[in-house]
SEMI-625065 format. One line per field, with one value per residue (C-alpha): residue in one letter; residue number from 0; x, y negated, z negated. Coordinates in steps of 0.5 Angstrom, whole numbers, plus 500, padded with zeros to 3 digits. Layout:
% SEMI-625065
zafi: (A:...)
vovo: (NUM:...)
u: (X:...)
v: (Y:...)
w: (Z:...)
//
This chain:
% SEMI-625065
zafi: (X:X:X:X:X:X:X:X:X:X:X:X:X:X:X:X:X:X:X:X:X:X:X:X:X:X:X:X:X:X:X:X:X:X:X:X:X:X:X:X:X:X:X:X:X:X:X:X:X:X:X:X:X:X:X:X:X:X:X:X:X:X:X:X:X:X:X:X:X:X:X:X:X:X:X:X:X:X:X:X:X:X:X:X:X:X:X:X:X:X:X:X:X:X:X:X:X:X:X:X:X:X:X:X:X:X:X:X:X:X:X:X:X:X:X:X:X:X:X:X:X:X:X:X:X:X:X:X:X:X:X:X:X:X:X:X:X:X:X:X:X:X:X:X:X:X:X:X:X:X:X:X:X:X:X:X:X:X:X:X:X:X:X:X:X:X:X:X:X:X:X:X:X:X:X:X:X:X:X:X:X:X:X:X:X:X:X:X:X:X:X:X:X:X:X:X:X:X:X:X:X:X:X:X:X:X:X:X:X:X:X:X:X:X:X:X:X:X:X:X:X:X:X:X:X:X:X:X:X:X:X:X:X:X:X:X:X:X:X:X:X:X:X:X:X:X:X:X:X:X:X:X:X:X:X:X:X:X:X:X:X:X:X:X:X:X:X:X:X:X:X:X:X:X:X:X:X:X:X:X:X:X:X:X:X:X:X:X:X:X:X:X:X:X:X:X:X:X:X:X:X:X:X:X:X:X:X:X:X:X:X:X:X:X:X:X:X:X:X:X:X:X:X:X:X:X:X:X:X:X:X:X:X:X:X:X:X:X:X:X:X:X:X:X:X:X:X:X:X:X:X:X:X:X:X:X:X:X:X:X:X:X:X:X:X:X:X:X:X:X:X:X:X:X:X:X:X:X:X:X:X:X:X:X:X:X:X:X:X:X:X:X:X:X:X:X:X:X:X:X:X:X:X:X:X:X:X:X:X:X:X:X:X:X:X:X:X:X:X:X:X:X:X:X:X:X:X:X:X:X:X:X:X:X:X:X:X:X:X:X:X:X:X:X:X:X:X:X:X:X:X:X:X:X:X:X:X:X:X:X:X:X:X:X:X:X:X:X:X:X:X:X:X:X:X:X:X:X:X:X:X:X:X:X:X:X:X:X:X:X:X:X:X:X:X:X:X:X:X:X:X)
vovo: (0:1:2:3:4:5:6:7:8:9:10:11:12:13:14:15:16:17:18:19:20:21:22:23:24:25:26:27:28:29:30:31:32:33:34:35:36:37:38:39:40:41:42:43:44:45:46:47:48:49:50:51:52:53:54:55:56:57:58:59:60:61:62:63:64:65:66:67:68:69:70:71:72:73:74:75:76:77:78:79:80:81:82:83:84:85:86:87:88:89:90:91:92:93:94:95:96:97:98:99:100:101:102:103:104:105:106:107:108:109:110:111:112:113:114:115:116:117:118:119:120:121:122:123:124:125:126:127:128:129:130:131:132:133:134:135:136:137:138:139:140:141:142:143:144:145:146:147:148:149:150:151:152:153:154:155:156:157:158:159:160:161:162:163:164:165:166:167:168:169:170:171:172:173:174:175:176:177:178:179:180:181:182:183:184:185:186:187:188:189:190:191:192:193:194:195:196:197:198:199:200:201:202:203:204:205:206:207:208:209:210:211:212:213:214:215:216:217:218:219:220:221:222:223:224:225:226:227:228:229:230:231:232:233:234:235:236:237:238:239:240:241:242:243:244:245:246:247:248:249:250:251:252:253:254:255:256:257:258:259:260:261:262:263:264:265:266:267:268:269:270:271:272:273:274:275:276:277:278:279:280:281:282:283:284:285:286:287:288:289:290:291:292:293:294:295:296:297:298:299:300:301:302:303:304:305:306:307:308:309:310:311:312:313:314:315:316:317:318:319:320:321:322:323:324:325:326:327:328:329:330:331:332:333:334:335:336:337:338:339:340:341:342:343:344:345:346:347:348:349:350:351:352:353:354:355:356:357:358:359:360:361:362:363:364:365:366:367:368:369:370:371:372:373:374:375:376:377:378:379:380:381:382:383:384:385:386:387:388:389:390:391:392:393:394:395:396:397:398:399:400:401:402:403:404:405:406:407:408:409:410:411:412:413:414:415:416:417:418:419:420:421:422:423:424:425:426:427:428:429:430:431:432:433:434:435:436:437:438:439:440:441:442:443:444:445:446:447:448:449:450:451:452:453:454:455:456:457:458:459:460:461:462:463:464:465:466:467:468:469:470:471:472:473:474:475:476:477:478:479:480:481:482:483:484:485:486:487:488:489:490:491:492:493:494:495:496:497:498:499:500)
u: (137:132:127:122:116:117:115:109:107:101:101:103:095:092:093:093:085:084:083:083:087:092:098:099:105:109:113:120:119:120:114:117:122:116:112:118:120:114:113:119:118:111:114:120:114:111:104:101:104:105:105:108:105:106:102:105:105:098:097:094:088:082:078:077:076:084:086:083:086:093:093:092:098:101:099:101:107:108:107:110:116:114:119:113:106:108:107:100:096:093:088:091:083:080:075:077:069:068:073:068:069:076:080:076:075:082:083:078:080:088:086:082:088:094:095:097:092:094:097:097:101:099:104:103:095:094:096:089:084:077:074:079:080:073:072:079:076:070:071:076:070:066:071:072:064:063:070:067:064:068:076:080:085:085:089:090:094:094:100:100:102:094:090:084:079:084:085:083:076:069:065:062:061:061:068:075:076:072:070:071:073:067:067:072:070:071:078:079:084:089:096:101:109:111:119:125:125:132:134:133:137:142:142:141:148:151:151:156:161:161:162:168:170:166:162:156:156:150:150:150:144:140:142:139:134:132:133:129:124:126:123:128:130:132:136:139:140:144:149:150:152:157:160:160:161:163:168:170:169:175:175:171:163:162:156:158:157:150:149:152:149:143:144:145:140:135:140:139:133:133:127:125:123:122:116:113:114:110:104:103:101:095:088:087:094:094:088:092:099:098:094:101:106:102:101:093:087:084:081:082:077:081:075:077:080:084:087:088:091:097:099:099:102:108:108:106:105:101:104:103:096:100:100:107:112:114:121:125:128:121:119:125:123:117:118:123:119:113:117:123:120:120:127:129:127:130:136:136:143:141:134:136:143:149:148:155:152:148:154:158:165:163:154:148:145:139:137:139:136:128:128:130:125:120:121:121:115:111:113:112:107:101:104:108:102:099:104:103:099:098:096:095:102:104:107:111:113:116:120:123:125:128:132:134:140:143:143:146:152:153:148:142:135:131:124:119:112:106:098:095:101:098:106:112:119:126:133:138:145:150:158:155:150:142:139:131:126:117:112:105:099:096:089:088:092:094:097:104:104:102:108:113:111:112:118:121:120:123:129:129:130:135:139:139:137:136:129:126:118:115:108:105:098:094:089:086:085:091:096:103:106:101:104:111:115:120:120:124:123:127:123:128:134:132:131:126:125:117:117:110:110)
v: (573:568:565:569:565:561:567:567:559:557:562:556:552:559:561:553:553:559:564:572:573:579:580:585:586:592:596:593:587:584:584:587:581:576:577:578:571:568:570:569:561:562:563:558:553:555:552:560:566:571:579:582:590:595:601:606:610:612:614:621:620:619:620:614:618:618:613:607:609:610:603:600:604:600:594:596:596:591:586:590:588:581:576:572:576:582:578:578:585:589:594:597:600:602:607:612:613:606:607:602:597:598:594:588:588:589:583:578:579:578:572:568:570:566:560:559:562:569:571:577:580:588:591:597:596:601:607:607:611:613:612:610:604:602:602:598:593:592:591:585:582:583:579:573:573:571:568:560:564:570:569:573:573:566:568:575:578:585:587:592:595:594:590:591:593:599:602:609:610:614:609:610:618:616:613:614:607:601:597:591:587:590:590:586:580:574:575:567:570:575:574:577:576:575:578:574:569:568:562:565:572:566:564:570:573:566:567:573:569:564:570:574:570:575:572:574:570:568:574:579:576:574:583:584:580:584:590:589:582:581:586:584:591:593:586:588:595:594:589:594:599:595:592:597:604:601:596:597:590:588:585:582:584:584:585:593:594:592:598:603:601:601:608:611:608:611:618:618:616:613:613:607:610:617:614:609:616:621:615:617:624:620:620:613:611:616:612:607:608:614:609:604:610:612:604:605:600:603:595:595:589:585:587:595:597:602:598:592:598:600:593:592:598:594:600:595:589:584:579:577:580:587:591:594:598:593:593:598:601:603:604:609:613:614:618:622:623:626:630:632:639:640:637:642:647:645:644:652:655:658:655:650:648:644:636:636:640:633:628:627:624:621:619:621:627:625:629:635:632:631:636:641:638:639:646:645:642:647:653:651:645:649:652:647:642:645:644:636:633:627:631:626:624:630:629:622:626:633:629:624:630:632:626:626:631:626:621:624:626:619:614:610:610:604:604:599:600:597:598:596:596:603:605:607:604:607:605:611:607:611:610:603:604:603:609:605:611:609:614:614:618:619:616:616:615:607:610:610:604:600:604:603:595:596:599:594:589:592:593:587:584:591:588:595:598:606:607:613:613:619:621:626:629:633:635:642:644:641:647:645:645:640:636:638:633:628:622:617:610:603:597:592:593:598:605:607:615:619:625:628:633)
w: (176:179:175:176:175:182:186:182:181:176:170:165:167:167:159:157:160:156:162:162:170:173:176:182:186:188:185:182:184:178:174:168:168:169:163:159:161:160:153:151:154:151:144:145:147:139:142:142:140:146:146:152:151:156:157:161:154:155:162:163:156:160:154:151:144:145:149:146:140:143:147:139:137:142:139:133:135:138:133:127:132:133:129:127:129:124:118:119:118:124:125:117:117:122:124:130:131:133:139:144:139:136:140:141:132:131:135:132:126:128:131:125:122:126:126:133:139:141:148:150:156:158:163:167:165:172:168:164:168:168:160:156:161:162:155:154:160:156:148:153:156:151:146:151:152:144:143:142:136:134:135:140:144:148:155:157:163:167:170:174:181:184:184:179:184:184:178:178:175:176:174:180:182:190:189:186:184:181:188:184:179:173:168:167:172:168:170:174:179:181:182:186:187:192:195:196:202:205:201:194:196:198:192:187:191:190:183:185:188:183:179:183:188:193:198:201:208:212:217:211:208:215:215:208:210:216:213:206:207:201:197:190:189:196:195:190:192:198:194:188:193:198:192:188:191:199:197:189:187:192:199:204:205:212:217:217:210:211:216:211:206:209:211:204:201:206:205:198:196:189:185:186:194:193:188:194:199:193:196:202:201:198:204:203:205:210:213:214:215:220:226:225:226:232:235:235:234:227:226:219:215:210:205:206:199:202:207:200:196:201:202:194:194:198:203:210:211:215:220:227:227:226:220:220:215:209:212:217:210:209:216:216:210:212:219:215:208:213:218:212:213:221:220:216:220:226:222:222:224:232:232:237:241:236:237:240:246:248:249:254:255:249:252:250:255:255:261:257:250:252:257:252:247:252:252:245:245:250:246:238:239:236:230:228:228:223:218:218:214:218:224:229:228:229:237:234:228:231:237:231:227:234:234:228:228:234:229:223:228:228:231:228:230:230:230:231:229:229:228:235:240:242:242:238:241:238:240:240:238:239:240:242:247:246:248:248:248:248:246:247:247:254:254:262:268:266:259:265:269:261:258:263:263:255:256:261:256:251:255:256:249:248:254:257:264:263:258:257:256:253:253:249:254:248:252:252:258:262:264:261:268:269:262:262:267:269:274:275:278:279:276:279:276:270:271:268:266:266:261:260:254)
//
């Protein structure tokens, strides 16, 4: 464990200057952990009297009827286990008809009873929607607006996945979500924690080595580091797996034991990562995320709700003028989520030839591979379209599934994805050899000489001298002998190979 609250700084001046702010960050990434440290710090302290409150109990009770006197039950628990606060009655006579004003009552009658201010911590406050959750942000504000003369609370906090503007609403008609911070906008400021930096996954695997005498050496954490980009249940993840399942506790963690845990974690799909890749079937992260899959220029503003939702979502992120996945553990899972379907079906006994039937002493026949592919493509293309819900993807995502069976038969596909690239590079790696592969979407005749320019600088950084450029042609009234080729050239010392689709 790291304190938590070093990762998200500030929140002790906050509650001492009386202010009402959010916490957002996505999900296990520790929110949970940091409000429950802070009210125990909170309460050590004996300065306040801090209530940590989730709830995720009230998700789905859009009526405020029902909703707001679920979110009192709640509270009432809550302090019926607080040590101290359960002294103090709370909401003992309440009347449910006055729903829009319940919270804010009962409140203010439980403050003007303690002697010490009261801080209240909400978790998991994005699970309320619609009116229950106007109603519940609205009795708040009306209790911090008239709280010099009428006790309340004195500093509350909101946790929660998205940040506030993002909390499911129909407040509006036209829209899904509340667009801003009304009717809560007395909030001071919204937080967020941020992932681990390579430092503090140092440090959190030191606290093993102390422990075990198992040592994380600094190329295992530079490869988590890679993989992850610190996201702390990733972190934790691929160090339970390789010390728990790869090695039982015994021996020397190595570089390669990153790799294979990486690789099943992906396979697996635990929860953590299946509820993040259930968000993509979501129009709004569709709109984001298929321009990065595809390298196009979607020239996203940073005011666009959508585009604030999937990075607080934790799904991309945004860095060196580039969107791109969160991590290449994301990035892997996202084009196998999208294309599980396709992959099934390729997968299908005498649909296609054995993988086997693609190596050669020992090689990847590429040749053989793509040119297959090509005929694949040529003859399902425009059914097998239909079946994707990211349609423009649909070239990137069928020939990924394609290779997919390689890669399970013992290689590793890496992926590099970027909004505005206009390209999408992989890497075979298969019995150590690269094999670098760049798919592009024709816009014309340039799209080649600027793929096979992309290309050679991507081998170059792979150390390779045998690449494949891949280019899908979509348009209609082009004949497949037209699309369907293969050219081969030399660009110095690198052979670079043409194939139209």
């Amino acid at each position: 464990m790291l304190p938590t609250q070093e990762r998200c700084v500030g929140l002790i001046g906050l509650i001492d200057y009386r202010q009402y702010f959010t916490i957002h960050a996505a999900r296990q990434s520790g929110k949970t952990t940091l409000l429950l440290e802070l009210t125990l710090q909170l309460n050590e302290a004996k300065k306040y009297h801090a209530l940590y409150c989730s709830l995720e109990t009230v998700q789905g009770i859009n009526d405020p009827k029902e909703g707001i006197p679920a979110i009192l039950n709640v509270l009432r628990r809550n302090i019926k286990f607080h040590r101290l606060l359960r002294r103090i009655p709370f909401a003992e006579q309440v009347d449910e008809s006055h729903f829009n004003t319940m919270i804010w009552e009962s409140l203010s009658y439980f403050c003007e009873a303690l002697d010490k201010p009261l801080v209240i911590l909400f978790d998991e406050v994005d699970c309320l929607s619609n009116g229950t959750l106007i109603s519940f942000l609205r009795q708040l504000r009306n209790g911090y607006i008239n709280r010099d003369h009428i006790p309340f609370v004195h500093s509350i906090a909101l946790v929660g996945m998205r940040n506030i503007r993002d909390y499911k609403s129909n407040i509006r008609e036209e829209r899904e979500t509340l667009g801003s911070a009304s009717p809560f906008n007395i909030v001071k400021t919204s937080k967020t924690l941020r992932n681990f930096t390579r430092d503090e996954i140092t440090r959190l695997y030191a606290q093993h080595a102390q422990a075990t005498g198992q040592v994380f050496s600094q190329p295992v954490v530079e490869r988590i580091d890679h993989y992850t980009q610190g996201q702390p249940w990733l972190v934790n993840a691929i160090a339970c797996e390789i010390v728990e399942q790869i090695l039982r506790w015994e021996g020397t963690i190595l570089p390669e034991h990153v790799e294979q845990a990486v690789q099943t974690l992906i396979l697996r799909r635990d929860t953590h990562i299946d509820s993040l890749m259930e968000r993509l079937k979501e129009a709004r992260v569709q709109r984001i995320v298929e321009p990065v899959i595809l390298g196009a220029s979607a020239g996203f503003s940073s005011l666009d709700d959508d585009y604030r939702y999937v990075l607080d979502l934790g799904l991309l992120r945004y860095t060196a003028k580039r969107l791109v996945p969160a991590n290449p553990i994301y990035a892997e899972v996202i084009i196998r989520a999208l294309s599980s379907q396709v992959q099934m079906e390729i997968d299908e006994p005498d649909y296609l030839p054995d993988s086997s039937t693609y190596v050669r002493a020992g090689k990847l026949d590429m040749k053989r591979l793509l040119s297959d592919f090509q005929q694949f493509w040529r003859e399902n293309s425009e059914s097998w379209i239909k079946r994707y819900q990211y349609v423009e993807a649909a070239p990137h995502l069928t020939l990924q599934a394609f290779l997919q069976r390689i890669v399970n038969s013992g290689g590793v596909v890496t992926r590099e994805m970027a909004a505005g690239s206009k390209r999408l590079d992989l890497c075979i790696e298969y019995r150590g050899v690269d094999y670098p592969i760049e798919l592009k979407i024709r816009y014309g005749e340039q799209t080649y000489r600027e793929g096979i320019e992309k290309l050679a600088d991507y081998m170059d950084k792979l150390a390779c001298r045998e690449g494949w450029l891949i280019v899908f042609d979509k348009r209609r009234n082009t004949s497949w002998e037209d699309k369907i080729f293969w050219r081969s050239s030399r660009v110095g010392e690198k052979t670079i190979h043409v194939v139209g689709v």
